[in-house]
N, C-alpha and C positions, 0 to 999 in steps of 0.2 A: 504494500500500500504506500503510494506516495506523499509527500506530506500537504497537498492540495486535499486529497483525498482525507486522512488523517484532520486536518484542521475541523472538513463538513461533521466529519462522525463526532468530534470532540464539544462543537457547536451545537449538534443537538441532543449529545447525553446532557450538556448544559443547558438545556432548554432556550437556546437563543435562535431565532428565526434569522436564517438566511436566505438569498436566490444566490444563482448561478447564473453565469455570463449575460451581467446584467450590460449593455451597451453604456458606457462611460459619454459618449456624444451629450446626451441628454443631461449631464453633471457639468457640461464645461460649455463656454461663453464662445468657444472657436465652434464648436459643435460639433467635432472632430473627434477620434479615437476609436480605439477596439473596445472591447469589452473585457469587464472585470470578471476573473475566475469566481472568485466567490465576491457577494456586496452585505453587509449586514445595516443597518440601520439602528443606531444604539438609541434608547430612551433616557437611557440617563446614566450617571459616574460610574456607579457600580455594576451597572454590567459591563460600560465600556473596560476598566479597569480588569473585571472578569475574562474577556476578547483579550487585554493585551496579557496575563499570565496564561493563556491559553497560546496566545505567539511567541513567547519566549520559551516555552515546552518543547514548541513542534519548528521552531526557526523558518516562519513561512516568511516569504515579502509581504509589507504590510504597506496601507498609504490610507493617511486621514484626511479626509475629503471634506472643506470646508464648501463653500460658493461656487469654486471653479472657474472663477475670474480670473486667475492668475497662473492657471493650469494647460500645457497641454499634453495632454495624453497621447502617446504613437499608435499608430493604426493595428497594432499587434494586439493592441490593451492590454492588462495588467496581469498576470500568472500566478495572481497571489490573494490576497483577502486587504479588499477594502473596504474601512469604517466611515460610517456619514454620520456625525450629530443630528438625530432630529429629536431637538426638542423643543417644546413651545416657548413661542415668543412672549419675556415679561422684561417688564422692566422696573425697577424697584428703588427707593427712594431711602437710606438705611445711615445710620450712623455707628460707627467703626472707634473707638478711642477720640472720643471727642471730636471725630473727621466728617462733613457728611460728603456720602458717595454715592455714585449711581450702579446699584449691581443689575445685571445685565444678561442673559444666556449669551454663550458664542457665539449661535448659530443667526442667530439675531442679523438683520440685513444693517451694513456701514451704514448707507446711506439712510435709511427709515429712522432708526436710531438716532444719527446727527437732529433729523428735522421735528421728531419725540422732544430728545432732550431740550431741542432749542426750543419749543414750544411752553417747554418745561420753564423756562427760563434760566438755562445752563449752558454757558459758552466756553469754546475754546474747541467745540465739537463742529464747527462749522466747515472743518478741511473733509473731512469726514464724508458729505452731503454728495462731494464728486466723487469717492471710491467707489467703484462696486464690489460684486459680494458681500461675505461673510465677515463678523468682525473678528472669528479664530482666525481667519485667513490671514488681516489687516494687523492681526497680532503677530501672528509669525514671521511677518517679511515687514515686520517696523515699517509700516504705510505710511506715506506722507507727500502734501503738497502745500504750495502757498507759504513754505516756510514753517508747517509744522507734521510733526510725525505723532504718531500711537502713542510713541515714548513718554512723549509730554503729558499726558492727560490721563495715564494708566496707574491705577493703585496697587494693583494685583491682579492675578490669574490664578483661577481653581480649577487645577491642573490633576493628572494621573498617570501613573503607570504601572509596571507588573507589582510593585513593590511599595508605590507612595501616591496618597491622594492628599489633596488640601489647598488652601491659597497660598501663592508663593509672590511675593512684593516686588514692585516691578524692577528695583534695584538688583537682582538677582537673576536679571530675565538675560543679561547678557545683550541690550539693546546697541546698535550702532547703524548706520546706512544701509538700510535696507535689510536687516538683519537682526536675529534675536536666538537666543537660546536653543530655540526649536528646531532652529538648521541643522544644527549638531547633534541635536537629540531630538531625531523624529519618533522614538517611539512613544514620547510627550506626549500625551489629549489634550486641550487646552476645551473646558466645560462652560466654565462663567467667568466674569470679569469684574471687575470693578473698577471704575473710573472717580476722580476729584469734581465734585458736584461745584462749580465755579456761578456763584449768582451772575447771573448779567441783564442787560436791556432785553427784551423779545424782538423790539422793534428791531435795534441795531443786530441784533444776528441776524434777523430775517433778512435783513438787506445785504447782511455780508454771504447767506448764503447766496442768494440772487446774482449776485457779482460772482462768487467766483461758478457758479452756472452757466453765468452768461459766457464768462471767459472758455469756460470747455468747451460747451456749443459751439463756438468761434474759431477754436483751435484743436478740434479732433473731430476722426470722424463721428459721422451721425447715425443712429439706426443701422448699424455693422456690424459685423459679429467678428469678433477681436479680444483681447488679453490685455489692454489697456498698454502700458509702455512693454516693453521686450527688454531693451537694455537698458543697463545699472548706467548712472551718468558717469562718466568718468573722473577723474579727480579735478576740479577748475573747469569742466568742459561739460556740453549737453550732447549728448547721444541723439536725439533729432539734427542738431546743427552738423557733427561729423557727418551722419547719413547725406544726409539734404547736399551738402557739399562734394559727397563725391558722385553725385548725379545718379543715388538710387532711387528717389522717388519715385511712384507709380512703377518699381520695377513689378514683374511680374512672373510665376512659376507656377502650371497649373492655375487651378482657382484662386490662388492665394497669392494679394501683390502686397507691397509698400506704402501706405497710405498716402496721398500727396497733399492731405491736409495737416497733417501728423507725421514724420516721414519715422518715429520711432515706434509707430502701429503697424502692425502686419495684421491685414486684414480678410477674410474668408469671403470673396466675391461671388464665388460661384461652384460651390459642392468642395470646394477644397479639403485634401486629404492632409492628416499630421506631415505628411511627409511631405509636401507642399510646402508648409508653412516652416516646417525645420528646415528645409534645400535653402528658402531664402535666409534666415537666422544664419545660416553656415555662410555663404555666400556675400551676406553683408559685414561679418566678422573679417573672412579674407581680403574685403578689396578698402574696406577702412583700415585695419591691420597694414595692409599696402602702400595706401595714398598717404595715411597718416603717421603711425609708426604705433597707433591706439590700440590697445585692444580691449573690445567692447567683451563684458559679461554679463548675461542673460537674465534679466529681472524676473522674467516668468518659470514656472518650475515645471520641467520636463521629465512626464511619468511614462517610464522607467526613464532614467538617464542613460544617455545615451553610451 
């Protein structure tokens, strides 16, 4: 028995519901990929916790599937067991050692979240409004625009693995450009959050989310099906400006070309396959790597790596 095989039996003497090669397309924003050998859908800490000692028994490939905004999956899909948070959206108003804070589920949408909280009359949530996905997601990969990131506004993360459940303070998260903790250690869940509940005007967030809206709409594409940026800016440099410069805009491979309103979106025109969208990612690393002497790394996370 193989340990694909092994994982399903061990799944359900556990009484946890799984499917089989469930299509991953349907989890990601490119709309692209294979399908996952096994998919489970966890309701909450303890069982997820429960799944990850259960992976570290049998040493399967595992991958925790937030939103899938920042995801792309290869046409082979995944050969292994992967986890989705579904659990329901709340959002909680709580005080912490004389702190108040907004706890929050992961799976909770960036963007609904931001325009909740700000409703709320809570700011510093307003970069938030233009991410998409997932806020595990927006956790993991330290998200940020307009001059601020996750990092800033995070209390903690109630977090799990084969061995440890609990909130861990964001001072610990290992946070930096584009980056957190979790990279290192993907066998991490990250379940709920907690954020610094910051009083502010409603009126003035309202307008600051509006703006920076307006500015997306303005400067990415629109109604596209895309991963948001691709590549990490460089140090002192923007990854759009190298692209744009060495005349890849609007390039094109298969269905999947270069945005020319955004030249650091690669975008899904027309049925494009992962492999599509990866040929151009490799091809624009080579010929900026060339022109420039840069070399660009991949903001989006490619399941499996390649």
């Amino acid at each position: 028995m193989d340990n694909l095989e092994r994982i399903k039996k061990k799944l359900y003497e556990a009484n946890i519901a799984f499917e089989i090669n469930v299509p991953l397309s349907k989890y990601s924003s490119y709309r692209t990929g294979g399908p996952a050998h096994v998919f489970v859908k966890s309701k909450n800490a303890l069982a997820t916790q429960k799944i990850q000692q259960l992976v570290s028994e049998i040493h399967i490939p595992v991958f925790y599937l937030g939103g899938g905004s920042n995801v792309l999956f290869q046409d082979d899909g995944f050969h292994g067991l992967v986890v989705y948070g579904d659990y329901e959206n709340s959002i909680e108003l709580i005080e912490v050692n004389g702190s108040s804070l907004v706890e929050v589920n992961s799976n909770h949408s960036s963007a609904s979240f931001s325009r909740k909280v700000g409703k709320m009359g809570y700011a510093g949530f307003e970069f938030l409004s233009t991410i998409p996905g997932k806020l595990a997601g927006a956790v993991a990969q330290n998200a940020g625009c307009y001059g601020s990131e996750i990092k800033d506004v995070l209390e903690s993360a109630f977090i799990s693995s084969e061995t440890k459940i609990g909130w861990v303070p964001s001072g610990e998260l290992e946070f930096s450009y584009r980056f957190s903790l979790f990279k290192t250690e993907p066998s991490l869940f990250i379940h709920a959050l907690r954020f610094f509940a910051i009083p502010g005007d409603i009126e003035t967030i309202t307008l600051k989310m509006e703006e920076f809206r307006t500015h997306r709409l303005n400067s990415q594409p629109k109604n596209r099906k895309s991963a948001g940026s691709v590549f990490k800016n460089p140090d002192g440099k923007k990854a759009w400006q190298l692209i744009s410069d060495c005349g890849l805009s609007g390039y094109t491979t298969g269905g999947a070309c270069i945005s020319k309103e955004h030249a650091n979106f690669i975008v899904n025109e027309s049925n494009a396959t992962s492999r599509d969208i990866l040929q151009i990612i490799h091809y624009t690393q080579q010929i900026v790597l060339k022109e420039t002497g840069v070399k660009l790394d991949t903001e989006i996370i490619i399941v499996p790596e390649n």
